[in-house]
C-alpha positions as CSV (number, residue, x, y, z in Angstrom):
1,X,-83.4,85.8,66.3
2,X,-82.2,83.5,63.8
3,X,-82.8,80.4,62.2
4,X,-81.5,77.0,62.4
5,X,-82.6,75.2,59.5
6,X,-85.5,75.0,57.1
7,X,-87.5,72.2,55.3
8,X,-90.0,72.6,52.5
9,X,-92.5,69.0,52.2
10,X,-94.9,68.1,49.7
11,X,-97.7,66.4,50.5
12,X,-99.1,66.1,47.6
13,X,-102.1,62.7,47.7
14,X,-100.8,60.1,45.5
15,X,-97.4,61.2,45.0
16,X,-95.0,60.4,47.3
17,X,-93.6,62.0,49.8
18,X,-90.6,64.2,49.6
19,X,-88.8,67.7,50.9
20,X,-89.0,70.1,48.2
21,X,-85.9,72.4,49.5
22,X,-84.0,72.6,53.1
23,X,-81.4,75.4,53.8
24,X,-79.3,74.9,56.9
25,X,-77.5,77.9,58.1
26,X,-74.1,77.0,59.3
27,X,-72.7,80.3,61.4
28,X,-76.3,79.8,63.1
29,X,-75.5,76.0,63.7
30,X,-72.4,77.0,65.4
31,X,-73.8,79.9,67.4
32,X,-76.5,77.0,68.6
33,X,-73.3,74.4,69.1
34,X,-71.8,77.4,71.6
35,X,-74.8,78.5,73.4
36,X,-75.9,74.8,74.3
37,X,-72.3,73.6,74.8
38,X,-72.9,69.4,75.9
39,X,-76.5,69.2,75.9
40,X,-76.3,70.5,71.9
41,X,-78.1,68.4,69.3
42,X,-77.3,68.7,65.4
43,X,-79.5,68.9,62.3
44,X,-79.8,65.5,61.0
45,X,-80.1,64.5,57.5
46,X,-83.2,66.1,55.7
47,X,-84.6,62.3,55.2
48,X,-84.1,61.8,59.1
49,X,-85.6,65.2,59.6
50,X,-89.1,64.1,56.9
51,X,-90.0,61.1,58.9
52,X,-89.5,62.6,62.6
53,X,-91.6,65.1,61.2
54,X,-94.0,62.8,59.7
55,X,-94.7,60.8,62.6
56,X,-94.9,63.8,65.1
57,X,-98.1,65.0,62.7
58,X,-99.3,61.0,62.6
59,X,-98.5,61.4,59.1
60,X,-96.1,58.6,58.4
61,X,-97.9,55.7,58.4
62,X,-102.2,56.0,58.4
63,X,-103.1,52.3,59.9
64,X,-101.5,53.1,62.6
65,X,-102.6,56.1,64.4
66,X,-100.7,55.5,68.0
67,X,-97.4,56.1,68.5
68,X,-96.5,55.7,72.2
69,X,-93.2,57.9,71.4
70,X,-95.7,60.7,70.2
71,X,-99.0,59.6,71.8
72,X,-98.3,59.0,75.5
73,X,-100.1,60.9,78.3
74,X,-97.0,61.7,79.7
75,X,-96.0,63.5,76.0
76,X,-98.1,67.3,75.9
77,X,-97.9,68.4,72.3
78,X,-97.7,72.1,72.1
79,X,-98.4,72.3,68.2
80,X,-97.2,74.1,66.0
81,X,-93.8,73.8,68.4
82,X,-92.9,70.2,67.8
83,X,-90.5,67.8,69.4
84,X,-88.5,65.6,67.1
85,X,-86.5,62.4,69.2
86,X,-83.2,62.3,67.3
87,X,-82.0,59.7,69.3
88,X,-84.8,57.5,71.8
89,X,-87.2,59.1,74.2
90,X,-85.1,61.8,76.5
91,X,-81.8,61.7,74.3
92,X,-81.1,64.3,71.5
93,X,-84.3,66.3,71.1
94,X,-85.0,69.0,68.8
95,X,-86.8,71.6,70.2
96,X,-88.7,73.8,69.2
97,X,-89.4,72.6,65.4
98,X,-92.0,75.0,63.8
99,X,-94.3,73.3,61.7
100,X,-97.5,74.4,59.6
101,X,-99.1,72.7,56.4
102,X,-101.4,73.6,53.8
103,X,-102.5,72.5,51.1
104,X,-99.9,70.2,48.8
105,X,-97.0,71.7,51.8
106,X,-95.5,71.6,55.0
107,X,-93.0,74.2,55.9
108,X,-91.0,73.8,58.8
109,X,-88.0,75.7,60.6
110,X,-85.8,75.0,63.3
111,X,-85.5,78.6,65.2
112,X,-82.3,78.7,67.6
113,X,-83.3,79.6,71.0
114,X,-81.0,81.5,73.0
115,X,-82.1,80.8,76.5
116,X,-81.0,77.9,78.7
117,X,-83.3,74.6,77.6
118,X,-83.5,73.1,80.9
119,X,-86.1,73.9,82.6
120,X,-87.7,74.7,79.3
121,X,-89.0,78.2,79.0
122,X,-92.4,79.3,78.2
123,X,-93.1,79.7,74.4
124,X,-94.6,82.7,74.8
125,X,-91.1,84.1,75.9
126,X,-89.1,83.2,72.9
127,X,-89.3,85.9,70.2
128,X,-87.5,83.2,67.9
129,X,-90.8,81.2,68.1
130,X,-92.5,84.3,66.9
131,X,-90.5,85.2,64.2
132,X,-90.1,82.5,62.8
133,X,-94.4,81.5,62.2
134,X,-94.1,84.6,60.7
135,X,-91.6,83.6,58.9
136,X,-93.4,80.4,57.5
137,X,-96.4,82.3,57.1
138,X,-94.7,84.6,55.2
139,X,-93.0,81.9,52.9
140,X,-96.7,79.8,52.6
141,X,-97.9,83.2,51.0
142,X,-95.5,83.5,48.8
143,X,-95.8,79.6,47.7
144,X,-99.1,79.3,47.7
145,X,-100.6,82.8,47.2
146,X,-103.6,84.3,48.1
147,X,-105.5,81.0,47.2
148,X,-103.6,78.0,48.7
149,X,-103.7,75.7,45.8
150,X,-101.1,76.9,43.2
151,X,-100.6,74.9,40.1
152,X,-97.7,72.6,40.2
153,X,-96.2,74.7,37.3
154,X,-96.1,77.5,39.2
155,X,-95.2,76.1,42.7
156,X,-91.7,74.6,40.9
157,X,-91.1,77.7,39.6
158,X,-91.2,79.6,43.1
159,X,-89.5,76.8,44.5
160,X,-86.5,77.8,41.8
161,X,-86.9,81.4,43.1
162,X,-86.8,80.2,47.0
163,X,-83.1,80.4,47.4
164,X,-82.9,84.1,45.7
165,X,-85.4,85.0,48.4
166,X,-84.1,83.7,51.3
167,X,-81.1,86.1,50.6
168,X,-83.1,88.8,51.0
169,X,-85.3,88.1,53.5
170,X,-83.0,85.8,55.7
171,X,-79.6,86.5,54.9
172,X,-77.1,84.3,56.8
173,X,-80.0,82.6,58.5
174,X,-81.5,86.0,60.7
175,X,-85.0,87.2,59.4
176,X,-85.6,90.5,58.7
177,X,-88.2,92.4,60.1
178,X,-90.0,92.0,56.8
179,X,-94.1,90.9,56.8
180,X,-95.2,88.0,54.4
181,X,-94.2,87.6,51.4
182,X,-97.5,87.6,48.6
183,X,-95.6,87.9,45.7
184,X,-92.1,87.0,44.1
185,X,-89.7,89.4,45.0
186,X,-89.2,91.8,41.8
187,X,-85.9,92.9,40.4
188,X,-87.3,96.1,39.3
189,X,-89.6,97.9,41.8
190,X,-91.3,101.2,40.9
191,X,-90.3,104.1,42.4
192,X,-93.0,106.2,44.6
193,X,-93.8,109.2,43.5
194,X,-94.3,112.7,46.0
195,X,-92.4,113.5,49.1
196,X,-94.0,109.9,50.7
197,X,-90.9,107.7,51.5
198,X,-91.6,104.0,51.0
199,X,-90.9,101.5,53.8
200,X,-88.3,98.6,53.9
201,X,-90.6,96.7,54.0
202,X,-92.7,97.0,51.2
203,X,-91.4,95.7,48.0
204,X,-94.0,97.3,45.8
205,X,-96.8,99.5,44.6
206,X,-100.5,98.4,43.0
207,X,-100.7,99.2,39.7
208,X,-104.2,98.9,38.4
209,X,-108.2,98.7,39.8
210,X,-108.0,99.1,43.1
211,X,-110.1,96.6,45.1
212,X,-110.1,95.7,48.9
213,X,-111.5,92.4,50.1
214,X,-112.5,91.4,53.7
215,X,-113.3,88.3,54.7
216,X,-114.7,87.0,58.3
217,X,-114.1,83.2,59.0
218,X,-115.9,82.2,62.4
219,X,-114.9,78.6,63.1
220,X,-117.2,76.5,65.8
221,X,-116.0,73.9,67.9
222,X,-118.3,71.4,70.1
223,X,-118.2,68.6,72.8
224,X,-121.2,67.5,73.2
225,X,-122.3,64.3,75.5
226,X,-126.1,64.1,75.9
227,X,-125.6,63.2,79.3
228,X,-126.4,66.1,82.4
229,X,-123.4,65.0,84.4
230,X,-121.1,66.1,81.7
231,X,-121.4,69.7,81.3
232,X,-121.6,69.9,77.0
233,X,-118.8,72.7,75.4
234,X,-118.6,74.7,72.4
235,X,-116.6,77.4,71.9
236,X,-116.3,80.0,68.7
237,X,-112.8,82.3,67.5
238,X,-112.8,83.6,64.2
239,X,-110.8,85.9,62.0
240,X,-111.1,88.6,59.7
241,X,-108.7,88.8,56.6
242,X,-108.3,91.3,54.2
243,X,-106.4,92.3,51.1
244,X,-106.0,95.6,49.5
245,X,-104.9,96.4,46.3
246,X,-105.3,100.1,46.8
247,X,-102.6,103.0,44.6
248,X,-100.3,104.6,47.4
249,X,-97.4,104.5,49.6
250,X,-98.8,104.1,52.8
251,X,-102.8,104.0,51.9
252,X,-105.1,104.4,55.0
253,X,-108.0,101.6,54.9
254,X,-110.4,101.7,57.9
255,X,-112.4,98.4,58.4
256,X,-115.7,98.7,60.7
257,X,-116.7,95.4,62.3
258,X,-120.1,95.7,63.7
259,X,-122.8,93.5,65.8
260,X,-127.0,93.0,65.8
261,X,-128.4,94.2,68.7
262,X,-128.7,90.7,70.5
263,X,-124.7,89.7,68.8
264,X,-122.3,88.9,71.2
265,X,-119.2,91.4,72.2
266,X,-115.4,90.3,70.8
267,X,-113.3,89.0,73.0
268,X,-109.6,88.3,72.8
269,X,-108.8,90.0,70.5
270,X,-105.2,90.6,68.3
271,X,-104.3,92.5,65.5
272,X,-101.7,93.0,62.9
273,X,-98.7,95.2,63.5
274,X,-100.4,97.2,60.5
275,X,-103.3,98.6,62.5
276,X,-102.2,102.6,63.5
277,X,-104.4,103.4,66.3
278,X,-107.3,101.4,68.7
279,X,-109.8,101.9,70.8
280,X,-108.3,100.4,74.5
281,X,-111.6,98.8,75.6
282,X,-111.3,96.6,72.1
283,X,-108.3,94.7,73.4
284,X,-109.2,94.8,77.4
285,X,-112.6,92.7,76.5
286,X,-111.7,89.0,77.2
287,X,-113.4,85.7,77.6
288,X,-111.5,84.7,81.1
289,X,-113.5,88.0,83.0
290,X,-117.0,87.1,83.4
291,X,-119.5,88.9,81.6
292,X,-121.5,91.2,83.5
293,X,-123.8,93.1,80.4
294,X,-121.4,96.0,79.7
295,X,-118.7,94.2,77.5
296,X,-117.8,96.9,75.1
297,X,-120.1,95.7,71.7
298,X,-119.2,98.0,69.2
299,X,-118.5,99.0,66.6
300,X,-114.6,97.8,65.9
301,X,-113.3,100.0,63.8
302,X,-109.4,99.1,62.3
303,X,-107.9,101.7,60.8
304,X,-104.2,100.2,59.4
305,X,-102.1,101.1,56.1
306,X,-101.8,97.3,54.0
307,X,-99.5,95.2,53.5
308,X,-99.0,94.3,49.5
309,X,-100.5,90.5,50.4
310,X,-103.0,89.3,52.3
311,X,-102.9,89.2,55.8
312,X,-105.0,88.5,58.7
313,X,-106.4,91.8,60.1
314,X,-107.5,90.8,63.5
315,X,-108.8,87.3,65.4
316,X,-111.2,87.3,68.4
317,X,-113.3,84.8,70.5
318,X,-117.1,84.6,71.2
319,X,-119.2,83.4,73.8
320,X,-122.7,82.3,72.1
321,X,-125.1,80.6,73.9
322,X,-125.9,77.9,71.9
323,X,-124.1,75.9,69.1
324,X,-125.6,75.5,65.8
325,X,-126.4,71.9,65.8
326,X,-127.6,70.3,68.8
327,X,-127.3,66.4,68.7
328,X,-128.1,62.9,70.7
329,X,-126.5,59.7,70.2
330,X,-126.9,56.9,71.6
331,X,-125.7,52.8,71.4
332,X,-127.0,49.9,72.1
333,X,-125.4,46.1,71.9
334,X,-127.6,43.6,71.3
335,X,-126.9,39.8,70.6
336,X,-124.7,40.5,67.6
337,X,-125.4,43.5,66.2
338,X,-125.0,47.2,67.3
339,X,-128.3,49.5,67.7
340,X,-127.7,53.0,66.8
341,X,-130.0,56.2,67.1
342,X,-128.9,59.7,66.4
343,X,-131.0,62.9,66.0
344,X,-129.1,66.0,64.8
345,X,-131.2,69.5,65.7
346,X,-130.6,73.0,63.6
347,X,-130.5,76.1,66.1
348,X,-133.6,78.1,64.8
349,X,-130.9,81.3,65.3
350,X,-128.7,79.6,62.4
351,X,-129.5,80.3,58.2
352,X,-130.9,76.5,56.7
353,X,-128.6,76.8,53.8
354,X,-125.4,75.2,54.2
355,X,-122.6,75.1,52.0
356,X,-121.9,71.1,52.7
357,X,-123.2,69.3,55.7
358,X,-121.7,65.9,57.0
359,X,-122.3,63.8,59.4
360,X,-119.4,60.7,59.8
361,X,-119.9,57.8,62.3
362,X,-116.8,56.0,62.4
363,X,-116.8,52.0,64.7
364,X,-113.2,51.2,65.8
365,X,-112.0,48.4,67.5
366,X,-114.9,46.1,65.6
367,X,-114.4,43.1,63.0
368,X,-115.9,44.7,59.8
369,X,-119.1,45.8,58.8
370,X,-121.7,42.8,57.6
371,X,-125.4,43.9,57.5
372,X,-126.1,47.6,57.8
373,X,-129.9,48.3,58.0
374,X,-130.2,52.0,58.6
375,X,-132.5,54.5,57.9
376,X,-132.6,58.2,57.6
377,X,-135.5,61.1,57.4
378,X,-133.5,63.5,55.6
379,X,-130.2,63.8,53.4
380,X,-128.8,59.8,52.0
381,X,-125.9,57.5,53.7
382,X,-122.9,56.2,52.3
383,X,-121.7,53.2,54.1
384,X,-117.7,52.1,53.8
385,X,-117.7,48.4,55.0
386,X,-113.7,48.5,54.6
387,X,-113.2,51.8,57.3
388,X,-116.6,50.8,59.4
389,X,-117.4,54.7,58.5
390,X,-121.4,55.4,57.7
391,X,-121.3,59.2,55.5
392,X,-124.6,60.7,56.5
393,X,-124.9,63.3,53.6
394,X,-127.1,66.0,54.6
395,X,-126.7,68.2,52.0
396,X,-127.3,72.0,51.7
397,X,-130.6,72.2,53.6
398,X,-132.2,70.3,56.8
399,X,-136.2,69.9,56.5
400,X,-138.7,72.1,57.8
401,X,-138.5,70.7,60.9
402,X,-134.8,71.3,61.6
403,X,-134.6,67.9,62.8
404,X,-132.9,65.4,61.5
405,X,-132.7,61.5,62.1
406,X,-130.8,57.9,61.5
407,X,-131.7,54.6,62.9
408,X,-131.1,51.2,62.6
409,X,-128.8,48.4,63.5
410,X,-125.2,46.9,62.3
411,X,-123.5,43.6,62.5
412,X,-120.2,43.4,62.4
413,X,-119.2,40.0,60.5
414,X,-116.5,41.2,58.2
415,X,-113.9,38.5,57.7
416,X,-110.8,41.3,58.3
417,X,-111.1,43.4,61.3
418,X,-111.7,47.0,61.4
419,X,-109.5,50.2,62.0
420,X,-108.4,50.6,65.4
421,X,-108.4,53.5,68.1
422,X,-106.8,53.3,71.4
423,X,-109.6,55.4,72.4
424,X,-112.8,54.7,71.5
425,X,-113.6,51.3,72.6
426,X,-116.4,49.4,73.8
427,X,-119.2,52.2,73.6
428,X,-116.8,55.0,73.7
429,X,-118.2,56.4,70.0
430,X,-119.0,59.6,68.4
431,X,-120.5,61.7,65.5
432,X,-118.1,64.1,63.6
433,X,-120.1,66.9,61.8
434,X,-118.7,69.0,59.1
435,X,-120.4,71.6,57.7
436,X,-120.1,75.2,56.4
437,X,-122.6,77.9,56.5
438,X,-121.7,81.5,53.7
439,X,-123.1,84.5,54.7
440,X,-123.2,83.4,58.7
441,X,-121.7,84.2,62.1
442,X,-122.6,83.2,65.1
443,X,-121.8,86.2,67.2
444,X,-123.5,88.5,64.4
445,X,-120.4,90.0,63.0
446,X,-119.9,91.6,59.5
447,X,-118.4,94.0,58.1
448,X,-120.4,96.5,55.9
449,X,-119.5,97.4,52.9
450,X,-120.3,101.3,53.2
451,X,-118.5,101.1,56.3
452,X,-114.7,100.0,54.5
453,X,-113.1,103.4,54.2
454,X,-110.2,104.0,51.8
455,X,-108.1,107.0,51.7
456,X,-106.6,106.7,47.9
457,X,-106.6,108.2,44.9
458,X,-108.8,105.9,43.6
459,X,-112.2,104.3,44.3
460,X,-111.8,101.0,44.9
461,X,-114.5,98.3,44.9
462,X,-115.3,96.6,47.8
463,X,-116.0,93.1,48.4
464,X,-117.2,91.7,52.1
465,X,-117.7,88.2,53.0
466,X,-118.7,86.2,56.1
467,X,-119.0,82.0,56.9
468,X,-119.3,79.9,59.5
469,X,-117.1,76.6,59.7
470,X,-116.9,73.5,61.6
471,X,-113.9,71.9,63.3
472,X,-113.7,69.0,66.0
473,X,-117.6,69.1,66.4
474,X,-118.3,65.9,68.3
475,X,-121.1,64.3,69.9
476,X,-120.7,61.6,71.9
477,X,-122.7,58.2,72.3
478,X,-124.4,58.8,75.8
479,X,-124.4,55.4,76.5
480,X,-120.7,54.8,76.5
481,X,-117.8,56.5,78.2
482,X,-116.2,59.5,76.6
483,X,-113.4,62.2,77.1
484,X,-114.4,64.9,79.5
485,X,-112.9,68.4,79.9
486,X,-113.5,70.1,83.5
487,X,-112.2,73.7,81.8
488,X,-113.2,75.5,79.1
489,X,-112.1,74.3,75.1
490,X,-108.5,75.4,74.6
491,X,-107.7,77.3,71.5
């Protein structure tokens, strides 16, 4: 497997716009020129290559967020495997261009795929595709670290180091079958001591307190239409990441995830290469088989020898039975102005102590905003005439009641009008919520800290953690047409 080309962006807000450092790989390129013979497409330029890329993430130009080219129902986007249109709609496509961003970044490669392209196969069959997220991952790491926010001191001065990496990591364009990188590349690596030989792979040993940290990130997602002929959806994944900074070669660390009584079993589940050894009915449980009450419920227990950086231990899915927040919306038109009622409900399952809690309520396809009388029971609203957008800030806490509520009526009389969306028009609205919850899960899981086990000289200190996070959490105006799935949420 081999790569193509690569492109570092920064994204930095209020800066503009610019690629940090490409690399194309020229005995790749001509491998690629040979195995696709007449249907081959080259590398453009790395500014042609920044605004394909730009546009394919609706990145290039915010006021308009439709681009027919990108945004078509005939067009399915199987991010982060991009298609960038060199030359018009079915001419000269790139495919498959990795992307992922973080933070100030996006890094993106250009894999060669060895395969006949027509008819496309399945990305899930291309071990380039693969290897080179890891890849990216791998490079994010080593950019970013640990925390994803660098300083821009020292992001220019890894940036400097790139190319010296690259040689060793991807010489001649082919990525070795290395892990992420978390740390620059030293010139001097200490030598292990004892018969213990140390792998390729790992570029060095922890010197110093030895600490391990696991984290466990459950992420909920919601569809919600208030209406009983659409079915409402939610679905929860999350992941568990450590890093250990334990004295050793090849340290063993054993990470026991475990459940409440009434938690609900792990499904789906991956791990990292690292893990040694695993229980079978861990990785047979999945979400597609019904549930019948005897879905293997734990405990999960991980025993793996770390990586140097961090690294994602394991991901999984959950079936809960309710989401968190329960919520009606509804819309009303009226002469000239808009009616609008929501009521937002906490689960009584769920902790009332969030980290941030959000409520927007954007209007599209309105002149806008004149007169906004609204009201609220709980939390205070910021209105943005210029985006139509009402902020309901409800803070770190609902009331008592775990019921929440806004009311009142617009106008829109602006003299400009509003933003646009080729979707939501008419009554076709929603409610985006954004919120984060420490110390949660829905399905119950955490990791105790008694329960870490570390085979290493030393006794290390253990730090656990566990949240609960938002993402695409929408209810829907009942009154007004919205987007219905007949399957379950895709991940």
């Amino acid at each position: 497997m081999s790569i193509r080309a690569l492109w570092v962006i920064s994204l930095d807000k209020g800066e503009h716009v610019s690629v940090r450092f490409s690399r194309m790989f020229s005995t790749v390129e001509h491998r690629a020129k040979r195995l696709a013979g007449s249907s081959y497409v080259s590398v453009p330029e790395e500014d042609t290559v920044l605004q394909l890329l730009l546009t394919e993430l609706g990145l290039s130009d915010p006021d308009k967020p439709y681009a027919a080219l990108r945004d078509d129902c005939l067009h399915c986007q199987r991010s982060p495997a991009l298609e960038l249109r060199v030359d018009g709609r079915d001419k000269g496509l790139l495919w498959p261009v990795l992307a992922i961003a973080q933070g100030p970044l996006i890094l993106a490669c250009l894999p060669l795929v060895d395969v006949p392209s027509e008819p496309r196969p399945p990305l899930a069959s291309l071990l380039s595709v693969s290897k080179g997220l890891t890849l990216l991952a791998g490079l994010q790491t080593f950019l970013l670290g640990s925390g994803g926010k660098p300083d821009s001191e020292g992001l220019a001065s890894r940036l400097s180091m790139l190319p010296n990496v690259l040689l060793q990591i991807c010489p001649l364009g082919t990525p070795l079958d290395v892990p992420s990188l978390g740390a620059p590349v030293a010139s001097t690596v200490p030598t292990p001591a004892g018969n213990q030989k140390q792998p390729a792979w790992k570029t060095g040993l922890h010197r110093g307190r030895a600490v391990v940290n696991v984290a466990v990130v459950e992420v909920v997602r919601s569809m919600q239409y208030g209406n009983r002929s659409r079915q409402d959806l939610w679905d929860v994944y999350g992941t568990v990441t450590c890093k250990c900074e334990v004295e050793g070669v090849l340290p063993n660390v054993t990470v026991t995830l475990t459940l409440p009584p009434n938690g609900s079993p792990l499904q789906d589940i991956l791990v990292h290469p690292c893990v040694t050894s695993l229980d079978s009915s861990i990785l047979t449980a999945s979400s597609v088989d019904n549930c019948d009450g005897s879905a293997f419920s734990g405990p999960y227990k991980f025993p793996f020898s770390p990586p140097l950086e961090p690294f994602r231990l394991c991901s999984y899915t959950s079936q809960v039975p309710v989401p968190p927040i329960l919520g009606s919306y509804q819309l009303k038109n009226e002469e000239n102005q808009l009616l609008v009622s929501a009521t937002l409900k906490l689960h009584e399952s769920v902790k009332n102590s969030f980290e941030y809690c959000e409520a927007h309520l954007p209007f599209f396809n309105r002149d806008q905003m004149g007169i906004v009388d609204m009201k609220v029971n709980s939390g205070q609203l910021d209105v943005s005439k210029e985006k139509n957008l009402l902020v309901w800030i409800l803070g770190q806490k609902f009331p008592k009641s775990r019921e929440v509520t806004l009311e009142g009526k617009i106008t829109f009389s602006g003299p400009l009008p509003g933003p646009t969306d080729p979707l939501c028009t008419e009554l076709t609205a929603y409610i985006k919520l954004y919120f984060k919850v420490p110390d949660l899960t829905l399905s119950g899981c955490c990791v105790d800290q008694h329960s870490v086990q570390v085979y290493s000289s030393a006794k290390p200190r253990i730090v656990t953690s566990r949240e609960l996070q938002s993402k695409e959490y929408f209810i829907w105006n009942s009154t007004g047409a919205a987007p219905v799935s007949s399957g379950q949420m895709m991940l």
